[in-house]
FIZA-233720 format. One record per atom (N, C-alpha, C): atom name; z, x, y. Coordinates in steps of 0.05 Angstrom, whole numbers, plus 5000, padded with zeros to 4 digits. Atoms other than C-alpha are relative to their C-alpha. Example, Ala and Ser with C-alpha at 12.3 -4.5 7.8 and 13.67 -1.06 7.14 Angstrom:
{'N'; {5000; 5018; 4976}}
{'CA'; {5156; 5246; 4910}}
{'C'; {5000; 5018; 5024}}
{'N'; {4999; 4984; 4976}}
{'CA'; {5143; 5273; 4979}}
{'C'; {5014; 4985; 5022}}
END
This chain:
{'N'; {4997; 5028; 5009}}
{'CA'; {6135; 9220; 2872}}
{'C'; {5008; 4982; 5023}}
{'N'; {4988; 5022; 4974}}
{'CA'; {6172; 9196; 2933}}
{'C'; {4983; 4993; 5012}}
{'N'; {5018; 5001; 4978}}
{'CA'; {6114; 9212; 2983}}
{'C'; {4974; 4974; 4987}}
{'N'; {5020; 5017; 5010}}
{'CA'; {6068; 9171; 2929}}
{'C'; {5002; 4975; 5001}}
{'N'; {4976; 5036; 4994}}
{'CA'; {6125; 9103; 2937}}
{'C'; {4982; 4996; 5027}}
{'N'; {5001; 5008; 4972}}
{'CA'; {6117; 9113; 3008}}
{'C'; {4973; 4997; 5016}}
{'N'; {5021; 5005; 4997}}
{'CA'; {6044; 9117; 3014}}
{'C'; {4986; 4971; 4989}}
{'N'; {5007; 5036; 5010}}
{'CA'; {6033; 9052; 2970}}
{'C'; {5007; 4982; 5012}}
{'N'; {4986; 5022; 4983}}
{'CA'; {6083; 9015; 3013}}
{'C'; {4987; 4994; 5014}}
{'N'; {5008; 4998; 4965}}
{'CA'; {6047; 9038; 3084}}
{'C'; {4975; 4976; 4989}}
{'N'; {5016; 5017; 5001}}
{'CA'; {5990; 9006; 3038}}
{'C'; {4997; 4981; 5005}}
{'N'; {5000; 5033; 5002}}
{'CA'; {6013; 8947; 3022}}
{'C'; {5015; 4984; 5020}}
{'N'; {4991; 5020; 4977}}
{'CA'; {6039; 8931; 3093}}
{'C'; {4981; 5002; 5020}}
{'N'; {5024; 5003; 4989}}
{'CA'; {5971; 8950; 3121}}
{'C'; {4989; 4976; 4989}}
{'N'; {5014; 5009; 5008}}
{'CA'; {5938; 8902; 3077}}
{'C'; {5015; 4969; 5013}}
{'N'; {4993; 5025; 4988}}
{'CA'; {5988; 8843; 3095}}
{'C'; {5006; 5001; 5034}}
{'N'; {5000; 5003; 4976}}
{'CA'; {5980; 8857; 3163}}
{'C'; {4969; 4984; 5007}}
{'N'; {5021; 5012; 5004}}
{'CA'; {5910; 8844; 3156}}
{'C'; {4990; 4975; 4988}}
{'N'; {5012; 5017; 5007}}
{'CA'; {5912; 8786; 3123}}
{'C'; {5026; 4985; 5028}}
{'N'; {4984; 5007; 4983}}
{'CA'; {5960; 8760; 3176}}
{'C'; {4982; 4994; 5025}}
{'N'; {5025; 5005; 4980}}
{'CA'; {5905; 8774; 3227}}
{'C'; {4983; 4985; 4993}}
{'N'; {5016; 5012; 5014}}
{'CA'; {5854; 8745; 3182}}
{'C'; {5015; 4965; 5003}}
{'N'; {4989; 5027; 5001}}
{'CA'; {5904; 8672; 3180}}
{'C'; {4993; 5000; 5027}}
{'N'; {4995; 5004; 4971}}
{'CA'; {5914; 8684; 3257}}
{'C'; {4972; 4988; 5011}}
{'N'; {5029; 5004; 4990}}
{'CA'; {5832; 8680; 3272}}
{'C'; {5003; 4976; 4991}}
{'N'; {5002; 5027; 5012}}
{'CA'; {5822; 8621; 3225}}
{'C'; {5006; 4981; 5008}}
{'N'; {4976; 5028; 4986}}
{'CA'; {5880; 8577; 3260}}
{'C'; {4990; 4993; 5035}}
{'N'; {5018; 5004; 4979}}
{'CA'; {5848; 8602; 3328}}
{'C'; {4978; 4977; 4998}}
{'N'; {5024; 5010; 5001}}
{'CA'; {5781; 8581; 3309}}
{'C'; {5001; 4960; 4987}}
{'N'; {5000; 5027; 5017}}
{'CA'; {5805; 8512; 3270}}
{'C'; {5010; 4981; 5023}}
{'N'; {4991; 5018; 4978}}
{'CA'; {5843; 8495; 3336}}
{'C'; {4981; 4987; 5020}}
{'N'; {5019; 5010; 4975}}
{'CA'; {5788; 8505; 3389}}
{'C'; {4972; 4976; 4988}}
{'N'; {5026; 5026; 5018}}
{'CA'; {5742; 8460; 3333}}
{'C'; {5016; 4967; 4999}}
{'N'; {4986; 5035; 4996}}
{'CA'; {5798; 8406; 3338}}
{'C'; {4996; 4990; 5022}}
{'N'; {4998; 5001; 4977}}
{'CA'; {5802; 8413; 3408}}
{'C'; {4971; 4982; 5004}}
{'N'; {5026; 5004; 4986}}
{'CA'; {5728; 8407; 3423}}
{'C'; {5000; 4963; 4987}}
{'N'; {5000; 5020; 5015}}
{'CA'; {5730; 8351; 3367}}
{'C'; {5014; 4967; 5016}}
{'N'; {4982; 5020; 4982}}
{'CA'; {5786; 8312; 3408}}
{'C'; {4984; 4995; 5025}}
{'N'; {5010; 5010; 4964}}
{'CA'; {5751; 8319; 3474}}
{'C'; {4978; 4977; 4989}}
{'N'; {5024; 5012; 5009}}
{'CA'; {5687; 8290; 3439}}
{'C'; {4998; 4970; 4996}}
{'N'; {4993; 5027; 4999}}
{'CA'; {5719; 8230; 3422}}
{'C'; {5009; 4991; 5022}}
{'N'; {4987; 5011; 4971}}
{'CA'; {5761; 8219; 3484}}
{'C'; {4978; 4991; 5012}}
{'N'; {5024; 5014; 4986}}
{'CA'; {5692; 8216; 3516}}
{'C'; {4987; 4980; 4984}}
{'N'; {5013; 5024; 5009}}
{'CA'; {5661; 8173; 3473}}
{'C'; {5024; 4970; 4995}}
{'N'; {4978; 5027; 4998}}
{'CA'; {5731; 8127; 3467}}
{'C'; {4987; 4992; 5034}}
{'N'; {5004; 5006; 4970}}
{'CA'; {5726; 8128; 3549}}
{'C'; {4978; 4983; 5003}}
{'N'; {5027; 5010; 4996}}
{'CA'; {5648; 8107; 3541}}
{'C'; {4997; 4974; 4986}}
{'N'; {5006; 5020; 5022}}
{'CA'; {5659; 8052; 3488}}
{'C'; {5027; 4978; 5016}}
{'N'; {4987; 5018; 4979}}
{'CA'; {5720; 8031; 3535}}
{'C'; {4992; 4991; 5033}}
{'N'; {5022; 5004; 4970}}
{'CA'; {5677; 8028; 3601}}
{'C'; {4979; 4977; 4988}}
{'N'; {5030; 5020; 5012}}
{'CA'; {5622; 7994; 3558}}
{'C'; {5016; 4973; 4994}}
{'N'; {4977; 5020; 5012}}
{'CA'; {5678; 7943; 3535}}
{'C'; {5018; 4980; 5029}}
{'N'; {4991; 5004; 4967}}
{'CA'; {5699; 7935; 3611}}
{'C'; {4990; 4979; 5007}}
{'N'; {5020; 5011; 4991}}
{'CA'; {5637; 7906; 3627}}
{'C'; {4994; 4976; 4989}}
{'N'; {5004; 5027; 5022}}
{'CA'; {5638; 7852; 3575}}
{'C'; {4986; 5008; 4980}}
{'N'; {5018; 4994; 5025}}
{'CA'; {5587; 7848; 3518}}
{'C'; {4981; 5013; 5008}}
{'N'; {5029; 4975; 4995}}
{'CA'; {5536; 7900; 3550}}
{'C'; {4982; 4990; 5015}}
{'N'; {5025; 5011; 4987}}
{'CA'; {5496; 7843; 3584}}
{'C'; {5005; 5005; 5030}}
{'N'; {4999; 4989; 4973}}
{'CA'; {5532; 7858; 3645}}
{'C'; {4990; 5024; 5013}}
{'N'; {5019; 4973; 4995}}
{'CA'; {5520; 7935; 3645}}
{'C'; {4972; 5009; 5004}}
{'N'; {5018; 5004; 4995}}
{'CA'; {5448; 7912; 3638}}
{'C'; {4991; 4992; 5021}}
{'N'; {5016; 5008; 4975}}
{'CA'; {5439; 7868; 3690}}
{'C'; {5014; 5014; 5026}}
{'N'; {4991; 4988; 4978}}
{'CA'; {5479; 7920; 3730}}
{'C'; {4976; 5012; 5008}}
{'N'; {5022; 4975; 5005}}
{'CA'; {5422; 7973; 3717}}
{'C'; {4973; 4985; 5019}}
{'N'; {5020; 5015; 4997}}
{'CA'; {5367; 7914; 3731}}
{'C'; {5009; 4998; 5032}}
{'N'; {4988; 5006; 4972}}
{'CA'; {5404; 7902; 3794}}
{'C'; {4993; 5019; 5017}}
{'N'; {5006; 4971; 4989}}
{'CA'; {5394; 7970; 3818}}
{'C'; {4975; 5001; 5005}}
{'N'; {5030; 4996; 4997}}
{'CA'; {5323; 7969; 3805}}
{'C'; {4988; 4985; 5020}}
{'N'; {5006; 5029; 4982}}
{'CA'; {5322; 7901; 3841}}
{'C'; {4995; 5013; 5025}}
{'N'; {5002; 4991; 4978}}
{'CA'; {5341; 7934; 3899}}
{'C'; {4988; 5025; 5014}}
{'N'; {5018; 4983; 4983}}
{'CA'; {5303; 7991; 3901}}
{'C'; {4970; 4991; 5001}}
{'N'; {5025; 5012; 4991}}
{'CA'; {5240; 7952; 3893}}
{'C'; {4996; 4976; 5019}}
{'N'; {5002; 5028; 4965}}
{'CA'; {5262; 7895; 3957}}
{'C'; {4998; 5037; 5012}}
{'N'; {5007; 4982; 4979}}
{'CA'; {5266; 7966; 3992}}
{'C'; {4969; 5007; 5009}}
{'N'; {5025; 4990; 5008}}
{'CA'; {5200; 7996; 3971}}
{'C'; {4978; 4972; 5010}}
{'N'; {5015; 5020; 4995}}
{'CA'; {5176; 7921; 3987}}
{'C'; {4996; 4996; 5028}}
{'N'; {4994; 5014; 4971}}
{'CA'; {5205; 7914; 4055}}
{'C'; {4982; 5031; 5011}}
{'N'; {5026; 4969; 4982}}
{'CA'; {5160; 7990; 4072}}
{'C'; {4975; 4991; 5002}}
{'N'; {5023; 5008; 4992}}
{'CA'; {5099; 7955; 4051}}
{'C'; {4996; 4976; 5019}}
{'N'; {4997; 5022; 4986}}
{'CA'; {5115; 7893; 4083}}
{'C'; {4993; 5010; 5034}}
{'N'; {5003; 4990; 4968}}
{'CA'; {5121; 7928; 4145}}
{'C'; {4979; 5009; 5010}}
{'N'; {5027; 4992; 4991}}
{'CA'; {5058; 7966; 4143}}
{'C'; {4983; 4985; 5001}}
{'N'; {5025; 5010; 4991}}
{'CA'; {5017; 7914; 4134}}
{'C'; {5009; 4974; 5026}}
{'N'; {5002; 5014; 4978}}
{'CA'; {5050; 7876; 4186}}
{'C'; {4997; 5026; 5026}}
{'N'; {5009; 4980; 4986}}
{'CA'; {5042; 7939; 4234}}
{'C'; {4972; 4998; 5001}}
{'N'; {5030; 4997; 5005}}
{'CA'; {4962; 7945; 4213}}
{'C'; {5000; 4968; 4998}}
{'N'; {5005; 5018; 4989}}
{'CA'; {4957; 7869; 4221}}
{'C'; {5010; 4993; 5038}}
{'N'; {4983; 5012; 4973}}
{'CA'; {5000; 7869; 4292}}
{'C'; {4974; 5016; 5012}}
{'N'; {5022; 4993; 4978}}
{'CA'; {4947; 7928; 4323}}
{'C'; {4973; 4993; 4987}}
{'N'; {5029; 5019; 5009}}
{'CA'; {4882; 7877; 4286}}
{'C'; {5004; 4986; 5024}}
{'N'; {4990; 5024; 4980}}
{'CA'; {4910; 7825; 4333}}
{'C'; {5002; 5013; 5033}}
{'N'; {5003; 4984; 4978}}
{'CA'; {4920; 7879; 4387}}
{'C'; {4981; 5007; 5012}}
{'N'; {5028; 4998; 5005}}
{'CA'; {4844; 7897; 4377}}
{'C'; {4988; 4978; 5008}}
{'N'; {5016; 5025; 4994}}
{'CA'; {4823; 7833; 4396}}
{'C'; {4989; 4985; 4980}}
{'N'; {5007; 5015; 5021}}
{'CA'; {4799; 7816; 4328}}
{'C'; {5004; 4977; 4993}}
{'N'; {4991; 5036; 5019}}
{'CA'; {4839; 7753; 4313}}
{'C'; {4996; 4986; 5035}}
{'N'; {5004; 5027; 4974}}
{'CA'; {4829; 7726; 4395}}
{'C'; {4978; 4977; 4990}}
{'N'; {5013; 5023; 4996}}
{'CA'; {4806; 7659; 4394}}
{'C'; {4983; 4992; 5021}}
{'N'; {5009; 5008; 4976}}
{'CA'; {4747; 7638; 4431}}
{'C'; {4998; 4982; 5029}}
{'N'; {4991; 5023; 4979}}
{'CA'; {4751; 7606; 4495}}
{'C'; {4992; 4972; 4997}}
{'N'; {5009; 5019; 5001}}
{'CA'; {4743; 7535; 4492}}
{'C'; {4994; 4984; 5025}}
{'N'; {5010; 5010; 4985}}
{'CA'; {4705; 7493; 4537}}
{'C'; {5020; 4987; 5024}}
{'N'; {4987; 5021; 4997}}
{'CA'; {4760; 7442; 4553}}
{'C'; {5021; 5019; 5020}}
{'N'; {4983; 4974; 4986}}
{'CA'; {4803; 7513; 4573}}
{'C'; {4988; 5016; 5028}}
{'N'; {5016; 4977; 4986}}
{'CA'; {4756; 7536; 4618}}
{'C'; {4989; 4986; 5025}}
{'N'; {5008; 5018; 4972}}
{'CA'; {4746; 7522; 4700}}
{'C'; {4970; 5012; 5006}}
{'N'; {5034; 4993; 5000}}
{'CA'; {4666; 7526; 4705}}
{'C'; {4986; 5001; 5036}}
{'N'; {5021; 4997; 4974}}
{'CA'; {4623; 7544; 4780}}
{'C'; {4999; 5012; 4997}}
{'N'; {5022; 4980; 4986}}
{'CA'; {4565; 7562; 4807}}
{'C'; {5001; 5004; 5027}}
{'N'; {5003; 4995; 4973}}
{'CA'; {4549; 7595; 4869}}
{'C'; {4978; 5016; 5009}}
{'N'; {5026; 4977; 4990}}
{'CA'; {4487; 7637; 4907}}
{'C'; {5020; 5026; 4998}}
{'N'; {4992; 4962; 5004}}
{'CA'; {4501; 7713; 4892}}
{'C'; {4982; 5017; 5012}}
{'N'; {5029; 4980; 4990}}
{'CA'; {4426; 7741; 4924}}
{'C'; {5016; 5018; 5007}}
{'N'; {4996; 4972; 4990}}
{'CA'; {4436; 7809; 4940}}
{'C'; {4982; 5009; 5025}}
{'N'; {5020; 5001; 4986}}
{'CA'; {4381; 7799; 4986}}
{'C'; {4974; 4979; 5000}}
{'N'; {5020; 5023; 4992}}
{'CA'; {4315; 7758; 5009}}
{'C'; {4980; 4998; 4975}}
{'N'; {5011; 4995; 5015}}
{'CA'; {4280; 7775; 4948}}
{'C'; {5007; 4988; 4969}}
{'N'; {4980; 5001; 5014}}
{'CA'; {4329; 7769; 4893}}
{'C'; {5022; 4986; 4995}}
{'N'; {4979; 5019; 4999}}
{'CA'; {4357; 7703; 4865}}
{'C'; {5017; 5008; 4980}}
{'N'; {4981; 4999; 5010}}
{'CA'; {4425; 7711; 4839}}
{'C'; {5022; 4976; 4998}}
{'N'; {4975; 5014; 5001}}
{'CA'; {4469; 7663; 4809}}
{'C'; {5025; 5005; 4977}}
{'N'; {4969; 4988; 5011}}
{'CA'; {4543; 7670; 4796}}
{'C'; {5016; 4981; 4986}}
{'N'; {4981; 5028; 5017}}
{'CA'; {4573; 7618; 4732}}
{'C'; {5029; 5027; 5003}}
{'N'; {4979; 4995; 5005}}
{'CA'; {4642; 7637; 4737}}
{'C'; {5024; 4976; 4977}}
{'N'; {4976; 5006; 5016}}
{'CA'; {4694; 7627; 4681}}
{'C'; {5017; 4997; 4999}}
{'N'; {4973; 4999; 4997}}
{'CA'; {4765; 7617; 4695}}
{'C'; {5016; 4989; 4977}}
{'N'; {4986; 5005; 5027}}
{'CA'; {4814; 7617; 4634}}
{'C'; {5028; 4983; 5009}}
{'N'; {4969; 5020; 4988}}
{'CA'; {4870; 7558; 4653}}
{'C'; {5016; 4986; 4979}}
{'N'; {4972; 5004; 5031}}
{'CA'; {4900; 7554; 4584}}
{'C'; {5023; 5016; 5006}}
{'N'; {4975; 4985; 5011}}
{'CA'; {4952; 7585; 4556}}
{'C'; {5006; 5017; 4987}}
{'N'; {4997; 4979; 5019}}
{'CA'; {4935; 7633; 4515}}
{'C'; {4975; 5013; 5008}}
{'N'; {5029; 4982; 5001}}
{'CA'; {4883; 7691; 4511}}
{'C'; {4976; 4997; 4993}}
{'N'; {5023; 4994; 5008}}
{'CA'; {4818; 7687; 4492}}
{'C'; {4970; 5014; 5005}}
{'N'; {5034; 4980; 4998}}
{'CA'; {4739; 7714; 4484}}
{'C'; {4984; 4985; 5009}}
{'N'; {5025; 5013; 4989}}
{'CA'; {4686; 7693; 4524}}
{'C'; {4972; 5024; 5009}}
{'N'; {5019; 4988; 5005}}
{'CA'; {4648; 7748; 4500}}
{'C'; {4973; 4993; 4989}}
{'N'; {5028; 5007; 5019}}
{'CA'; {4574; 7740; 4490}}
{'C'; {4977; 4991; 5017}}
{'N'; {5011; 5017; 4983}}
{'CA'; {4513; 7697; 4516}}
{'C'; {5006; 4971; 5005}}
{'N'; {4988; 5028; 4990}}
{'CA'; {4528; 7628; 4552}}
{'C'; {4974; 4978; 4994}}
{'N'; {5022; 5015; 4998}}
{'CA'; {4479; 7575; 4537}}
{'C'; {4999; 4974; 5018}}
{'N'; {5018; 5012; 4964}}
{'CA'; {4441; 7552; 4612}}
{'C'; {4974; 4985; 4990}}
{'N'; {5023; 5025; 4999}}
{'CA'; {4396; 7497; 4615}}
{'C'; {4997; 4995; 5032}}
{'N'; {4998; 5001; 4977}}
{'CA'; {4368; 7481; 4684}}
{'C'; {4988; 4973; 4998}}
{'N'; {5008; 5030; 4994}}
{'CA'; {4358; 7402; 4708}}
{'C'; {4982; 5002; 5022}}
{'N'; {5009; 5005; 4990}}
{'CA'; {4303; 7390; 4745}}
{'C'; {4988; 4972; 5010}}
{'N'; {5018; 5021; 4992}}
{'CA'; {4283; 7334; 4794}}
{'C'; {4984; 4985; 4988}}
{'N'; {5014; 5018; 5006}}
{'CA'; {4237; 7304; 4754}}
{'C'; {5007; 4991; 4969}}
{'N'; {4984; 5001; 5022}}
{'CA'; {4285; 7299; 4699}}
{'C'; {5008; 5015; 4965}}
{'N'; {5004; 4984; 5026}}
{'CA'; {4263; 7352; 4651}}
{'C'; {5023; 5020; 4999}}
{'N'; {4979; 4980; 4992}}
{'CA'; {4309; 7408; 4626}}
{'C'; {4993; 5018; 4982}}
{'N'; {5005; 4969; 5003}}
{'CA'; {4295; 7472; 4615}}
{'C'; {5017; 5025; 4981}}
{'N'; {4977; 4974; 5014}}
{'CA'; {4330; 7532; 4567}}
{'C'; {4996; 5016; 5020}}
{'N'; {5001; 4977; 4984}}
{'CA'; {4339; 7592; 4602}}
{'C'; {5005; 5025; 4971}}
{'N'; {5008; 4972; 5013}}
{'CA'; {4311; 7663; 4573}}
{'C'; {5031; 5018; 4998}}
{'N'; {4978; 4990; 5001}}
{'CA'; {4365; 7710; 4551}}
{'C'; {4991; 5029; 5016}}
{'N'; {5018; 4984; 4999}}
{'CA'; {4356; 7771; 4583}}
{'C'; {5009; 5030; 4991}}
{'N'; {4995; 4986; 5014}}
{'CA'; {4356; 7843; 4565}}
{'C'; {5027; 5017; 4997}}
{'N'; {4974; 4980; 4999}}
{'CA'; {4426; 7871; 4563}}
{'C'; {5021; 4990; 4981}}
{'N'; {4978; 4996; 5024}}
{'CA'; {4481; 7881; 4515}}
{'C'; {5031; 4988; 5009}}
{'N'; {4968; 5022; 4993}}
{'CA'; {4545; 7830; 4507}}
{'C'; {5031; 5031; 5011}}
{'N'; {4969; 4985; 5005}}
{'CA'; {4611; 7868; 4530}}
{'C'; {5026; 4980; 4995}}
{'N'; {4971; 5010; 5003}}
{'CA'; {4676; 7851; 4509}}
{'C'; {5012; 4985; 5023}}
{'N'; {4992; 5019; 4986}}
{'CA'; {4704; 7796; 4548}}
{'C'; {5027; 4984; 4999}}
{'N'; {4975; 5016; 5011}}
{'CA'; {4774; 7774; 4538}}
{'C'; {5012; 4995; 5022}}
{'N'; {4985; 5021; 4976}}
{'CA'; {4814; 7728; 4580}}
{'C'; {5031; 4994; 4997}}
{'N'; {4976; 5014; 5004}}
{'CA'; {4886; 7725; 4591}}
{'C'; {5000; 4973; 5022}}
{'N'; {4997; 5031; 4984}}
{'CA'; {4909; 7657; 4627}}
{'C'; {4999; 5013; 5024}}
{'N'; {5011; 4997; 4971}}
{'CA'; {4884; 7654; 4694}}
{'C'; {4980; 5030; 5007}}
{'N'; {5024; 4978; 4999}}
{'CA'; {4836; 7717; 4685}}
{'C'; {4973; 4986; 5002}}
{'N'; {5022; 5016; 5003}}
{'CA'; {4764; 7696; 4699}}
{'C'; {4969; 5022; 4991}}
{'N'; {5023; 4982; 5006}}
{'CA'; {4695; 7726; 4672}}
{'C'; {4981; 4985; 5013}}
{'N'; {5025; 5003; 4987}}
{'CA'; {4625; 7720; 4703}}
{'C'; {4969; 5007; 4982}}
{'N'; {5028; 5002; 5008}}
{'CA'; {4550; 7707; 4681}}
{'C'; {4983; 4996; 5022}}
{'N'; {5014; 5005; 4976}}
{'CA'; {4498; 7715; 4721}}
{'C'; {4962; 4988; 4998}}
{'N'; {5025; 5014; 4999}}
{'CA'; {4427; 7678; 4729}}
{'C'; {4985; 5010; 5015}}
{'N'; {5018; 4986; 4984}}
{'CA'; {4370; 7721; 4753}}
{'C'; {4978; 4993; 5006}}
{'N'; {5034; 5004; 5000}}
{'CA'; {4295; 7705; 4777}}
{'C'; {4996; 5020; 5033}}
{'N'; {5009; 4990; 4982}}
{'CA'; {4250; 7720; 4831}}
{'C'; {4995; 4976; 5019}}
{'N'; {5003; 5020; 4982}}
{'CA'; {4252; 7691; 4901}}
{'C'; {4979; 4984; 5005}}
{'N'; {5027; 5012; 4981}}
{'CA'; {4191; 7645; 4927}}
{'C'; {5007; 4993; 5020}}
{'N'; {4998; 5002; 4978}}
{'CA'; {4194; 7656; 4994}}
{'C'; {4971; 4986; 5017}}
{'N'; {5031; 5010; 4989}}
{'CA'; {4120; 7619; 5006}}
{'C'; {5003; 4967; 5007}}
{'N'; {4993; 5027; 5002}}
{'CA'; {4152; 7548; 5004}}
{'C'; {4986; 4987; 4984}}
{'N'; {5026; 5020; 5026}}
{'CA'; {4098; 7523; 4945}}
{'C'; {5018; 5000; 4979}}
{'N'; {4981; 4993; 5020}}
{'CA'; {4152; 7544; 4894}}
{'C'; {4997; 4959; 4984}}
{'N'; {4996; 5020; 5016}}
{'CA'; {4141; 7483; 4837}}
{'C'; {5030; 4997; 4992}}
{'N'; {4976; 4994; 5011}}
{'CA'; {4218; 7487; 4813}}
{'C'; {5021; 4980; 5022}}
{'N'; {4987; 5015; 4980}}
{'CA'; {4257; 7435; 4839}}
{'C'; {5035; 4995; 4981}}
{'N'; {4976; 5003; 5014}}
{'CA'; {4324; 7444; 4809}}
{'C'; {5021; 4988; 4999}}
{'N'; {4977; 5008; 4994}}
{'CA'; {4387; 7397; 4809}}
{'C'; {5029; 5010; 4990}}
{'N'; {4972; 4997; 5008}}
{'CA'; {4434; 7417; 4759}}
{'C'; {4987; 5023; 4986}}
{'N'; {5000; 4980; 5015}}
{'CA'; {4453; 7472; 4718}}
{'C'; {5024; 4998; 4974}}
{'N'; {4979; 5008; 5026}}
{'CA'; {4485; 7453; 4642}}
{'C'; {5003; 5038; 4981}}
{'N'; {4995; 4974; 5021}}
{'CA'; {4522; 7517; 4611}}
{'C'; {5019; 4982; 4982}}
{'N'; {4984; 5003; 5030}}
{'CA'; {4554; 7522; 4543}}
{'C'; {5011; 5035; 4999}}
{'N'; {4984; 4969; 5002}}
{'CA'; {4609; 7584; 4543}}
{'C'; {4991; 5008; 4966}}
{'N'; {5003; 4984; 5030}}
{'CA'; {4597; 7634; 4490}}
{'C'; {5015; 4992; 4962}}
{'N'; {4992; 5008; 5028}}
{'CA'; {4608; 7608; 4416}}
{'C'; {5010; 4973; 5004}}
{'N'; {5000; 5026; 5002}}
{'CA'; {4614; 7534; 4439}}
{'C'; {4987; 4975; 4996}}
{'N'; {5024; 5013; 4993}}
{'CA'; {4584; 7478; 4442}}
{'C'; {5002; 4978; 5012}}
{'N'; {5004; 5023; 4968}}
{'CA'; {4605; 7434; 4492}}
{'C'; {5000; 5006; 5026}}
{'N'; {5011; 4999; 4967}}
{'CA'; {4578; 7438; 4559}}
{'C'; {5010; 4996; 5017}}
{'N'; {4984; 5007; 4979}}
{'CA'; {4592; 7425; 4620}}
{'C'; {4974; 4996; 5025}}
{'N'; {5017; 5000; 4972}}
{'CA'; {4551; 7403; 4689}}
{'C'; {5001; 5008; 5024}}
{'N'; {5003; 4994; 4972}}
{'CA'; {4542; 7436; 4752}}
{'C'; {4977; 5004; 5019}}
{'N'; {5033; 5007; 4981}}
{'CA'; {4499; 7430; 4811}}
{'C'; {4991; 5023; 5002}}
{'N'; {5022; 4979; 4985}}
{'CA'; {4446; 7476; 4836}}
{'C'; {5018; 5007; 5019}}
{'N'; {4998; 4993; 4960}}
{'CA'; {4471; 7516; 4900}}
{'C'; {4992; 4995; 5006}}
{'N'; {5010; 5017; 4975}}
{'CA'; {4443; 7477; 4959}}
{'C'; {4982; 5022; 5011}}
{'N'; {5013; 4974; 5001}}
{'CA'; {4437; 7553; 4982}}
{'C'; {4983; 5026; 4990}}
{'N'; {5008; 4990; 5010}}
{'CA'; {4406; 7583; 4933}}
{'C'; {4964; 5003; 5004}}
{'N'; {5034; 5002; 4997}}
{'CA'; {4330; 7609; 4936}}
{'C'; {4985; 4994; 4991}}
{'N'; {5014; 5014; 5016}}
{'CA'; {4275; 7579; 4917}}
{'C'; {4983; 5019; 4971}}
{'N'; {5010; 4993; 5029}}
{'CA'; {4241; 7597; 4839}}
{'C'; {4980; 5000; 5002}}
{'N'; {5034; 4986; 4996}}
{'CA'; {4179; 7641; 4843}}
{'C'; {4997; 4997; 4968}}
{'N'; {5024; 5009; 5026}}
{'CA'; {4137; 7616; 4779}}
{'C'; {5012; 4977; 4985}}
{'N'; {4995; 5030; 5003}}
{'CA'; {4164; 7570; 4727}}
{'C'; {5037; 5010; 4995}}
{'N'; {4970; 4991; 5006}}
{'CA'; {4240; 7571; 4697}}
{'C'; {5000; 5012; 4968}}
{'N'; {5002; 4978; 5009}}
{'CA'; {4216; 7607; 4639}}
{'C'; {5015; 5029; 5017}}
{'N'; {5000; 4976; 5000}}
{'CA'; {4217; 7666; 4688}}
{'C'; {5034; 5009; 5010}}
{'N'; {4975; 4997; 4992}}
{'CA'; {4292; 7656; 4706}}
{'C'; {5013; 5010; 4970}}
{'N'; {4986; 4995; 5011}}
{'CA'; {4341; 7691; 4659}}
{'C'; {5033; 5009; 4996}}
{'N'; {4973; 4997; 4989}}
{'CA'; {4411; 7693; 4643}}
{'C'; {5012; 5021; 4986}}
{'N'; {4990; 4975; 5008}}
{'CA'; {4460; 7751; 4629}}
{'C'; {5034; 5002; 4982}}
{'N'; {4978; 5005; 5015}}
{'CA'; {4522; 7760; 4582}}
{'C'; {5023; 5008; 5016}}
{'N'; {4977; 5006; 4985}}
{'CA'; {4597; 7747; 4610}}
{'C'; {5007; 5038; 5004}}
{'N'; {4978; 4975; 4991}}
{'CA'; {4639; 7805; 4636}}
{'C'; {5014; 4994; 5026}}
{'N'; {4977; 5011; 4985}}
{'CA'; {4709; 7805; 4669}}
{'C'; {4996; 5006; 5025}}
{'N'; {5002; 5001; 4974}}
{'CA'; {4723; 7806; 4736}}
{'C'; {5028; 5017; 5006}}
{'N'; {4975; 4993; 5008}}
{'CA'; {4777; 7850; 4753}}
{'C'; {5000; 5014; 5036}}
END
């Protein structure tokens, strides 16, 4: 009978041990749910007091906008740059030089023959501006003759080169025919009116004194496109 007391007891202090454990979990688990619960708020109090900081929210907005602002002047000032880079070597290229103008430009002729055969004349260009330019191309030559007529001159067969002029650089054109060395030569020449490449005002200069006389008519004289002198 005793052993049967004392076996019920051990029961019934196993069983409230167990529920003792059973409270203990519960209180665990109810705390770390407050806990988490508390933090949850704290952050969102913190976020509703930050947001509250700022004023009515329009500030925090145009904070955000602000931001963006500035990363699109960045993103602006990269392209900006590149196309001022790829415009700076256009301009480098010669592309944007301005052509030489007449008014810019110190104009003579002179005999060039290379020999007894072979008339050569030498228009020289001299650039006495101030700035760079192109006197790339053909020159438009007219020849005055004695009896007051004036003549075009033939272009002849060769290909323009690039011609650019800093201040005080000079380019050259040259005026070719064939000598008449028989003294009958019809061609009585006084002047010689060029027009620099892409202009159109002129200019007058004399015949060389020295120059040889013009075997056929001034048809057969031709002139040649500028290049520098260096």
């Amino acid at each position: 009978m005793k052993n049967t007391r004392i076996t019920a007891l051990a029961a019934v202090g196993l069983a409230a041990a167990l529920s003792l454990t059973a409270c203990g979990g519960d209180d665990s688990k109810t705390d770390a749910s407050s806990k988490g619960s508390s933090t949850s708020n704290s952050s969102s109090s913190s976020s509703s007091s930050s947001s509250s900081s700022n004023g009515d929210g329009k500030s925090e907005a145009g904070s955000g906008s602000g931001s963006s602002a500035a990363g699109n002047e960045q993103s602006g000032s990269g392209e900006d740059t590149k196309a001022g880079s790829a415009t700076g070597g256009a301009k480098e290229d010669g592309a944007k030089v301005p052509f030489c103008k007449t008014e810019d430009l110190a104009i003579d002729a002179q005999d060039a023959a290379p020999d007894e055969n072979t008339g050569r004349i030498d228009i020289t260009l001299l650039n006495r501006g101030s700035t760079t330019c192109s006197a790339t191309g053909f020159a438009g030559v007219d020849i005055k003759d004695a009896d007051h007529t004036t003549s075009s001159i033939e272009r002849g067969q060769a290909q323009p080169r690039v011609t650019t002029l800093e201040p005080r650089d000079a380019a050259v054109l040259n005026l070719a025919y064939e000598i008449d060395s028989s003294g009958g030569s019809l061609a009585t020449p006084t002047d010689i009116l060029v027009t620099p490449p892409n202009e159109t005002h002129s200019v007058t200069l004399k015949w060389p004194a020295d120059a040889g006389d013009i075997k056929g008519a001034y048809t057969d004289v031709q002139v040649y496109p500028t290049h520098t002198i260096r």
